[in-house]
C-alpha positions as CSV (number, residue, x, y, z in Angstrom):
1,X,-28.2,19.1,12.6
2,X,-25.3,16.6,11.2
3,X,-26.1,13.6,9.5
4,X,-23.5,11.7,8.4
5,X,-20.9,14.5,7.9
6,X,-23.8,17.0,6.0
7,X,-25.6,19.8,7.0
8,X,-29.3,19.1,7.0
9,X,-32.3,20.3,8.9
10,X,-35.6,18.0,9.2
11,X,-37.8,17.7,6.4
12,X,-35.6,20.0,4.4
13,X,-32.5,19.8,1.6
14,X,-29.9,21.7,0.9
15,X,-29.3,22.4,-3.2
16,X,-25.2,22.8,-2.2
17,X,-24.8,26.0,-4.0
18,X,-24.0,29.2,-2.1
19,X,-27.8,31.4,-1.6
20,X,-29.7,28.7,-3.9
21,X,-33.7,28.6,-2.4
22,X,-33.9,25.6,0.1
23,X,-36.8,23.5,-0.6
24,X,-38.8,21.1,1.4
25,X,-38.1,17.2,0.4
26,X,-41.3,15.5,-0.7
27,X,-42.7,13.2,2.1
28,X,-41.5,9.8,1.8
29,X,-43.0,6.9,0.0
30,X,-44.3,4.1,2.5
31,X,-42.7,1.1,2.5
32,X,-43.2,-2.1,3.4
33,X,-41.3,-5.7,3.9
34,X,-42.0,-8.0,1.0
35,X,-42.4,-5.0,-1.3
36,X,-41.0,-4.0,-4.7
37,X,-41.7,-0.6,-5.7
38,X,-40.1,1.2,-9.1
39,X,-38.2,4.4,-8.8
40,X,-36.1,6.7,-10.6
41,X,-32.9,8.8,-9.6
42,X,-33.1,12.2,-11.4
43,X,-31.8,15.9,-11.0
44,X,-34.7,16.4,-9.0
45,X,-34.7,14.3,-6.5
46,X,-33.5,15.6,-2.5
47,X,-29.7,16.2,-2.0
48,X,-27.9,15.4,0.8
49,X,-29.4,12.5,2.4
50,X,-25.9,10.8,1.3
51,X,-23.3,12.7,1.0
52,X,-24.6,15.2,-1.9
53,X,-26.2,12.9,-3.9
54,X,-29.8,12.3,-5.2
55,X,-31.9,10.3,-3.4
56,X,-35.4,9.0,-3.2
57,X,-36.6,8.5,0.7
58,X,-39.0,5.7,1.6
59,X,-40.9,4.9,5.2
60,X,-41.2,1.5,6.5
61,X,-41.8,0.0,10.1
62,X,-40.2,-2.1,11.4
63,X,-40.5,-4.3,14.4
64,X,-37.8,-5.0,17.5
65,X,-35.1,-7.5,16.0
66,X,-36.9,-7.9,12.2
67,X,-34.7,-9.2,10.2
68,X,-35.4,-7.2,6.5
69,X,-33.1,-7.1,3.5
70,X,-33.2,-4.0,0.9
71,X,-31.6,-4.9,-2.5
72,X,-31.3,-2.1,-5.7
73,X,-31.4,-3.5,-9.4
74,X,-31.4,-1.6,-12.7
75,X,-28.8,0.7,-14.6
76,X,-28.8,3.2,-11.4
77,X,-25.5,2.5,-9.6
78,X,-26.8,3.0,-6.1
79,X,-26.4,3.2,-2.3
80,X,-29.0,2.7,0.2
81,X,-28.9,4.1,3.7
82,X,-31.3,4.0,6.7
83,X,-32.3,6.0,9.4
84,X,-33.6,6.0,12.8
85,X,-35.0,9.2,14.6
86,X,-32.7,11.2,12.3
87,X,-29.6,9.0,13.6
88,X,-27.6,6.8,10.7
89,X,-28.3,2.7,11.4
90,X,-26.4,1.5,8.5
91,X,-25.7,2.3,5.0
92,X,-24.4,-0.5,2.4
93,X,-21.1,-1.4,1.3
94,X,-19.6,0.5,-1.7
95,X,-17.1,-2.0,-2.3
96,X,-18.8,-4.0,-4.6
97,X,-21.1,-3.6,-7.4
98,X,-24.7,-5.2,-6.3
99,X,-26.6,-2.5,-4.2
100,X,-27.8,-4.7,-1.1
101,X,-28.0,-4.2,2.6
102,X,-29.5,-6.8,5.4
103,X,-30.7,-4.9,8.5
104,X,-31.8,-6.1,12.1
105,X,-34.0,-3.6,13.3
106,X,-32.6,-2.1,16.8
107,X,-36.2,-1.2,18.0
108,X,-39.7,-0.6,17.3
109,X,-40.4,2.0,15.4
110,X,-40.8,4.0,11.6
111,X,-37.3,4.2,9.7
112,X,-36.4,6.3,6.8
113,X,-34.6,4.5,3.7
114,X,-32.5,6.4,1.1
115,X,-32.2,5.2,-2.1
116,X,-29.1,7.2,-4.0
117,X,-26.6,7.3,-6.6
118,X,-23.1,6.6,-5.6
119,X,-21.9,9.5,-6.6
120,X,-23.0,12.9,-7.6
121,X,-23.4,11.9,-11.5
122,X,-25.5,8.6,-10.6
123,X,-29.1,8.8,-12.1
124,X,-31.3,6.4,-13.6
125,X,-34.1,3.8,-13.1
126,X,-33.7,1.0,-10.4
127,X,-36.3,-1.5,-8.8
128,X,-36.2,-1.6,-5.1
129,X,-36.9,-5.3,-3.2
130,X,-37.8,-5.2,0.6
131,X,-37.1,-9.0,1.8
132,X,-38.0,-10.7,4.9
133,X,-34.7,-11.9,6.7
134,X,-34.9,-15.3,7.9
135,X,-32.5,-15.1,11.0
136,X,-31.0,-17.9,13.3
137,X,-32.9,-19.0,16.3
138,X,-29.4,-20.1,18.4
139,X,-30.3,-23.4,18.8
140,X,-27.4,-26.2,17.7
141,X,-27.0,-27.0,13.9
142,X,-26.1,-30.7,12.4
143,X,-23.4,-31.5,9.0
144,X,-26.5,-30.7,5.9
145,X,-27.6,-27.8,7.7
146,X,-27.5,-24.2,6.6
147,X,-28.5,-20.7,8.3
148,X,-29.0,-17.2,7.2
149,X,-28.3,-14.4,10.0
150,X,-27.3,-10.8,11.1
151,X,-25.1,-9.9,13.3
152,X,-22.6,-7.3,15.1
153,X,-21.1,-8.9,17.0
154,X,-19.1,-12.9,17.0
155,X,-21.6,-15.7,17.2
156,X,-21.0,-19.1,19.1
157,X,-23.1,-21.7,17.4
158,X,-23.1,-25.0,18.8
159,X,-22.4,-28.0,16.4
160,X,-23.0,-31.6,16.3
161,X,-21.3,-34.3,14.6
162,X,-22.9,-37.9,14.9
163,X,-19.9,-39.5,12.5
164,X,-16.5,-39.2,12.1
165,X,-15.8,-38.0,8.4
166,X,-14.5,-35.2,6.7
167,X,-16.8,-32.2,6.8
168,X,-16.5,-28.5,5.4
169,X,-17.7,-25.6,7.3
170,X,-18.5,-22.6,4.7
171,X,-19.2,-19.0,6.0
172,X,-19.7,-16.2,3.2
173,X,-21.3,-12.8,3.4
174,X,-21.8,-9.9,1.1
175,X,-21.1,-7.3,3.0
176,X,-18.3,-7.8,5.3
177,X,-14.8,-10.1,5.4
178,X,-15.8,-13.2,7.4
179,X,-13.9,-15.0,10.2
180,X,-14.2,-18.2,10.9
181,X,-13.0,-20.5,13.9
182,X,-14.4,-24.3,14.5
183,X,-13.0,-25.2,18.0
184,X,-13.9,-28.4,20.6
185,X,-12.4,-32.0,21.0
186,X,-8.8,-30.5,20.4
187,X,-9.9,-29.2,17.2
188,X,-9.1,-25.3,17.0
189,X,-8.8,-24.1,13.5
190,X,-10.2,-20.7,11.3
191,X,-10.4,-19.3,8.3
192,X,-10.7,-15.9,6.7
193,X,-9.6,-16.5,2.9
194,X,-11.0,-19.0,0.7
195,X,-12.7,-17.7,-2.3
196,X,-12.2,-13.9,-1.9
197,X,-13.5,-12.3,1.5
198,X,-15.1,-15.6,2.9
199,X,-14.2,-18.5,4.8
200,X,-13.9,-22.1,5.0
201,X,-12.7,-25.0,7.8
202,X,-12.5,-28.5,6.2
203,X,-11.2,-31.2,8.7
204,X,-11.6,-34.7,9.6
205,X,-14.2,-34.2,13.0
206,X,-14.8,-37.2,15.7
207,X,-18.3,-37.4,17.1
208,X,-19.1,-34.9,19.5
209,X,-19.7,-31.3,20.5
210,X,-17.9,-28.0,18.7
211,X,-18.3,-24.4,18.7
212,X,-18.7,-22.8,15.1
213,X,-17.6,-18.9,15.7
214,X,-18.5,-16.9,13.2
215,X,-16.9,-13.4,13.2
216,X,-15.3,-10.8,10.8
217,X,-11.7,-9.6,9.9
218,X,-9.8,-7.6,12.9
219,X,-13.4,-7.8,14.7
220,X,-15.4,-5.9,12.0
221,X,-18.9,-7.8,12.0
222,X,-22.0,-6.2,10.5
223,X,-24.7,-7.6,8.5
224,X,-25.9,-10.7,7.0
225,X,-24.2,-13.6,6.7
226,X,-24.8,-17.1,6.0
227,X,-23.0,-20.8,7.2
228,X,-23.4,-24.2,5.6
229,X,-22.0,-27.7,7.1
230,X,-21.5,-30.5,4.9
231,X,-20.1,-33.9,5.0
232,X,-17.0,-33.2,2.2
233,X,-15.9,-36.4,-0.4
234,X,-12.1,-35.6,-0.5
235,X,-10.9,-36.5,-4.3
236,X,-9.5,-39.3,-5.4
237,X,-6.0,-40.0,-4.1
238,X,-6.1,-36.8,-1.4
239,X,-4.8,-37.8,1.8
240,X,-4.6,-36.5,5.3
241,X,-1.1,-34.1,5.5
242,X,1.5,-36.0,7.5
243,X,5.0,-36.1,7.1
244,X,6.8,-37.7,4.2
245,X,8.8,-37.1,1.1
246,X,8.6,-34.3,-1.2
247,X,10.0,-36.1,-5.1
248,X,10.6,-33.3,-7.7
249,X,8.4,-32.9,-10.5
250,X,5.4,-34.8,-7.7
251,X,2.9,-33.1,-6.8
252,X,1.4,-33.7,-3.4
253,X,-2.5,-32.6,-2.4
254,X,-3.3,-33.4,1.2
255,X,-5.4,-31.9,3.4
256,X,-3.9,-29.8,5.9
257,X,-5.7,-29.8,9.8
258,X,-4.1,-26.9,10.9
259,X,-0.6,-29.0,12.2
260,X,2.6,-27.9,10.4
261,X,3.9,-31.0,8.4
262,X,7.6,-31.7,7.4
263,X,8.7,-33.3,3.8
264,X,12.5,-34.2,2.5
265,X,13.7,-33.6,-0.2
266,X,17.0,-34.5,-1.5
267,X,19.4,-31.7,-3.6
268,X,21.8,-34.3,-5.2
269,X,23.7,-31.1,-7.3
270,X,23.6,-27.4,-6.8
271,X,20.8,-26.5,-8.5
272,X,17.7,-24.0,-8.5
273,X,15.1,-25.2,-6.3
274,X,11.6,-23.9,-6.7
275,X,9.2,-24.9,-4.0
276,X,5.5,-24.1,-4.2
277,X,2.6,-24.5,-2.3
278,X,-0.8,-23.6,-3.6
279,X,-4.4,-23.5,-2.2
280,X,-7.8,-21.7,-2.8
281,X,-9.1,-23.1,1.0
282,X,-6.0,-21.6,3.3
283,X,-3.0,-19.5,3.7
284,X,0.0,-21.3,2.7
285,X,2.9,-20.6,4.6
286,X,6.4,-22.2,4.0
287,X,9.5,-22.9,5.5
288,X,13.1,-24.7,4.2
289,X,15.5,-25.7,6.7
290,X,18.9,-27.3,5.9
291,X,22.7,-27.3,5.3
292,X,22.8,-23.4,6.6
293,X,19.4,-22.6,5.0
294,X,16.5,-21.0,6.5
295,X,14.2,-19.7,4.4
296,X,10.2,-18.9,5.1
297,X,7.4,-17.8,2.5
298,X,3.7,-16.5,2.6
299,X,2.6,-15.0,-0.1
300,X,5.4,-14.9,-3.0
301,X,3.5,-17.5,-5.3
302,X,0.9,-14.9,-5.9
303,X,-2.4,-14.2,-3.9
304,X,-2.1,-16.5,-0.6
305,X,0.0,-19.2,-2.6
306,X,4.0,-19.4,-1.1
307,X,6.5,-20.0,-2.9
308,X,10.8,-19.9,-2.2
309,X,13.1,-20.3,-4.8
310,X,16.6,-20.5,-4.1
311,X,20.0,-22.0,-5.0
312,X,20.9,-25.4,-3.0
313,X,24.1,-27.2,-2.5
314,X,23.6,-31.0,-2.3
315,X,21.8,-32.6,0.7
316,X,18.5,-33.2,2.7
317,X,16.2,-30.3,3.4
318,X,13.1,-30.3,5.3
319,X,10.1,-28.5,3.7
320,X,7.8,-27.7,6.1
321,X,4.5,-26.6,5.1
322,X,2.0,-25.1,7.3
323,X,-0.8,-22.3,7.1
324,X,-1.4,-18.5,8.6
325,X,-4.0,-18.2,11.3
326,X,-4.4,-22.1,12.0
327,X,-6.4,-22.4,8.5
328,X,-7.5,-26.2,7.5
329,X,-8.2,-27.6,3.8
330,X,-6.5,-28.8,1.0
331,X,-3.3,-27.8,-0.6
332,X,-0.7,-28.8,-3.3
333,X,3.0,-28.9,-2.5
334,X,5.2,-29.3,-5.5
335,X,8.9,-29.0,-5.9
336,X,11.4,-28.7,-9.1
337,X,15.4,-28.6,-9.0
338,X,16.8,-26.8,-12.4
339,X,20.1,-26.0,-13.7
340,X,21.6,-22.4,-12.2
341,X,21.8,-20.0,-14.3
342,X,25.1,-18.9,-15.3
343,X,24.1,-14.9,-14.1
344,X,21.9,-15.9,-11.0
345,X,23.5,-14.9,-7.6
346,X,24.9,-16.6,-4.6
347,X,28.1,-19.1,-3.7
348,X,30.8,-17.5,-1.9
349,X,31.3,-13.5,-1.6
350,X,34.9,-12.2,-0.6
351,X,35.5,-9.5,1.5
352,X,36.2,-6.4,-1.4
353,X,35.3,-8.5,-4.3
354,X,32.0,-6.9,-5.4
355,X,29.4,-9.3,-7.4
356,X,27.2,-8.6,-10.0
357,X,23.9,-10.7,-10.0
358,X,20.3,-11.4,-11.2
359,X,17.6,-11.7,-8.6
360,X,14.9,-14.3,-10.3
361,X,11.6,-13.0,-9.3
362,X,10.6,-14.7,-6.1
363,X,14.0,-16.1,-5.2
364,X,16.2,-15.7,-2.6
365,X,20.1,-15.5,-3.0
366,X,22.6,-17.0,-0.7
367,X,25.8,-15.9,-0.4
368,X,28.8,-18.0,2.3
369,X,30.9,-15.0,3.6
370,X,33.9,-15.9,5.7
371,X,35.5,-12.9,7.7
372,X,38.9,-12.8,8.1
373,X,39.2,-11.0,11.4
374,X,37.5,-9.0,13.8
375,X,36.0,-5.3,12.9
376,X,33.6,-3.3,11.3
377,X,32.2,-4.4,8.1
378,X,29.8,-2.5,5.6
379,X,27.4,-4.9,3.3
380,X,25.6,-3.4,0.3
381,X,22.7,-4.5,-2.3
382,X,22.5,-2.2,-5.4
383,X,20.4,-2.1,-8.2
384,X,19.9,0.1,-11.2
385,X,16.4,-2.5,-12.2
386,X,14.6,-1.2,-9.6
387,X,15.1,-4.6,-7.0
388,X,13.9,-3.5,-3.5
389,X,16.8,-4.8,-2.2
390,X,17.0,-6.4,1.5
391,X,19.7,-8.4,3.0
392,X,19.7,-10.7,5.8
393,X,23.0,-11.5,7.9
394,X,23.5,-15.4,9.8
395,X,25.9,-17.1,11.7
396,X,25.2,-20.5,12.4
397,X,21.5,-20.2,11.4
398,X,20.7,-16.9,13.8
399,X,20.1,-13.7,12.3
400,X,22.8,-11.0,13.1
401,X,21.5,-8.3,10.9
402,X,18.9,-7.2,8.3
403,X,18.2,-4.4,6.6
404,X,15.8,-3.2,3.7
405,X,16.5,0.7,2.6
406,X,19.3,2.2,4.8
407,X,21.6,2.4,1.5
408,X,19.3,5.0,0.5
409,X,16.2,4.8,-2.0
410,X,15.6,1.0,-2.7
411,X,19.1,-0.2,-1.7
412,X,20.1,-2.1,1.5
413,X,22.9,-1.8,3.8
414,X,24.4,-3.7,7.1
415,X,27.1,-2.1,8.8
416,X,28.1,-4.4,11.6
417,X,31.1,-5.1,14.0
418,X,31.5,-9.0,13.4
419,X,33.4,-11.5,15.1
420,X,35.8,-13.9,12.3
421,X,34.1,-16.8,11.4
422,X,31.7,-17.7,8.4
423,X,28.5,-16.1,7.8
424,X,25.6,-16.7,5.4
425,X,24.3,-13.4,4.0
426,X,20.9,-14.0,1.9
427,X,19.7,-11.3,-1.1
428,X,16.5,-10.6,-2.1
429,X,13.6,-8.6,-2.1
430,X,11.4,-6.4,0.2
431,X,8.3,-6.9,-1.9
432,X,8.2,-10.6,-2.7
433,X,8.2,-10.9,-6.9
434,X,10.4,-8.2,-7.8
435,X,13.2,-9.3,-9.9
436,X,16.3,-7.0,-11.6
437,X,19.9,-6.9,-11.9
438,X,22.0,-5.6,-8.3
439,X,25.4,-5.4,-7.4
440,X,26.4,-6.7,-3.6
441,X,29.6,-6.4,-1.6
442,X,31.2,-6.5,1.6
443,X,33.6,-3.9,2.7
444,X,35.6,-3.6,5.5
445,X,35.1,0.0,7.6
């Protein structure tokens, strides 16, 4: 029969090379929950109960719905897999380095566990733990509690607040990418990125009833997890976000409730804004908006921070800072205006008068285009520095064109009937931090 992609018959291994003597696997060792048994992973151990490694096999029962958890220590770099009537249940993540996998058992019954080497030149000693898994009963939780559970599938757990106060709702797992969404009273946030692959909502809640839904990423939910509630002290001079003004070289840390806020800040020169907005509890998205700009940022301050940097003309600009996926929890918004550089790019670009420029990693160039009459018009970003060039085309703050690689290789290009009239035409790049010398001009076809 198959198992898992591998040819294997009951009670038998294959050795993998071509008319080798097939040998009978020795009967498994009996296992049982709160257990921890001593093993060893050598050359001759069974093949093929994961995919052509060496693998010990243990027996254990199990009853409807137990909740057990297997965990590997030692030098062995393993994988553990279990079985069911000769049918895979679940096998644990190779993704990171602990050896670990929590299990609800699908029926009664006797299962077969797999103790292997990750790969086909893993050997060595390891100590095997068999766990009870404590598992959530479905009844509603209160701010200081915390659960342990499995799960396939979302869960809906019922929460109740007795206070208003600022609380933080913490879901992490160890073996899959959590999700996590606190709706009820008007409140409808989620997570799915603070600290790594797990997930935190912190928001001011009114007395009352909410649903906690704990899920995984793009619906993938399998294994333990666990979920904490806990009334949160916000630090000292952290305020809820609302709208306000953004002062250069001033930090602001607010905590963000999921509703985009809007800060102004005043260009009083041309100079080289850098806006940044950074957080280890959300998504930061941002957006400037103002004098002929429009300019939007995820991820371009590194990890999930945002960040736009770009020549401003004097004026008022909104900053509007808000997060992906309705996130909640504290951020820092900062701003700083700088001289321009004497090579950076943007100002006015004439129709046939090419510019050479330098693209600041991060920023975004913008160029005022006026063209003279009606035609066809070819726009081109170069570069030599290995700039993923891509250009966007505006008239009166709508988008009339884009384009990131039709000038061939890493180069964009806009070709474009276009009415006379001024145009903004913004420079930079596909991939977010890349920075180079380019070339940019408008022809007419």
């Amino acid at each position: 029969m198959i198992r898992n992609g591998l040819a294997l018959a009951v009670g038998i291994s294959l050795s993998g090379v071509a008319g080798a003597a097939v040998a009978a696997d020795p009967a498994p060792a009996p296992l049982a929950v709160g257990q921890q048994v001593r093993g060893e992973i050598t050359t001759a151990d069974a093949l093929n109960w994961r995919d052509g490694t060496r693998s010990k096999l243990y027996s254990i029962s199990l009853a409807p719905g137990q909740g057990v958890e297997f965990a590997v220590d030692g030098p062995l770099r393993g994988q553990l897999t279990l079985f069911s009537d000769n049918h895979l249940v679940q096998t644990s993540s190779t993704e990171r380095d602990a050896t670990s996998m929590s299990v609800r058992a699908p029926e009664s019954g006797r299962y077969l566990l797999a103790v292997s080497g990750r790969d086909a030149s893993s050997y060595g000693p390891y100590t095997l733990r068999v766990s009870p898994l404590a598992l959530y009963d479905g009844s509603e939780i209160r701010a200081g509690a915390a659960i342990t559970d499995w799960a396939d599938s979302a869960r809906r757990i019922p929460l109740v607040i007795e206070r208003e106060a600022v609380y933080a709702v913490r879901m992490d797992s160890d073996e899959f990418d959590t999700l996590l969404k606190l709706e009820g009273n008007g409140v409808s946030l989620g997570n799915d990125d603070a600290e790594g692959s797990n997930s935190l909502v912190t928001a001011r809640l009114a007395p009352g009833r909410y649903t906690v839904i704990a899920d995984g990423y793009g619906g993938s939910i399998r294994g333990q997890y666990r979920l904490a509630v806990s009334e949160r002290e916000l630090p000292a001079g952290v305020t809820m976000a609302a709208d306000g003004v953004l002062q250069p070289g001033a930090d602001i840390t607010a905590l963000h409730e999921g509703a985009q806020v809007a800060y102004r800040l005043q260009v009083p020169s041309r100079q080289l804004a850098t806006i940044t907005m950074r957080s280890s509890e959300l998504d930061s998205m941002l957006a400037l908006e103002g004098a002929d700009v429009l300019l939007q940022d995820d991820d371009s301050g590194g990890g999930l921070d945002a960040r736009i940097i770009s020549v401003l003309e004097p004026g008022d600009y909104s900053v509007r800072a808000s997060s992906y996926n309705d996130g909640a929890g504290l951020f820092t918004l900062s701003a700083t205006l700088a001289g321009v550089p004497a090579d950076i790019g943007g100002g006015t670009l004439v129709v046939g008068q090419p510019r050479d420029a330098r693209l600041m990693a991060g920023a975004t160039d913008r160029y005022t285009v006026r063209i003279p009459r009606n035609g066809s018009y070819r726009i081109e970003m170069q570069s030599a520095e290995g700039v993923d060039s891509y250009l966007r085309l505006l008239r009166d703050g709508q988008r009339v064109a884009q384009d990131d690689d039709s000038g061939g290789e890493l180069n964009a290009r806009i070709e474009e009937t276009l009415q006379a009239g001024d145009y903004v035409l913004e420079a930079s790049s596909a991939v977010g931090r890349s920075e180079g010398r380019y070339r940019i001009a408008i022809q007419r076809r």
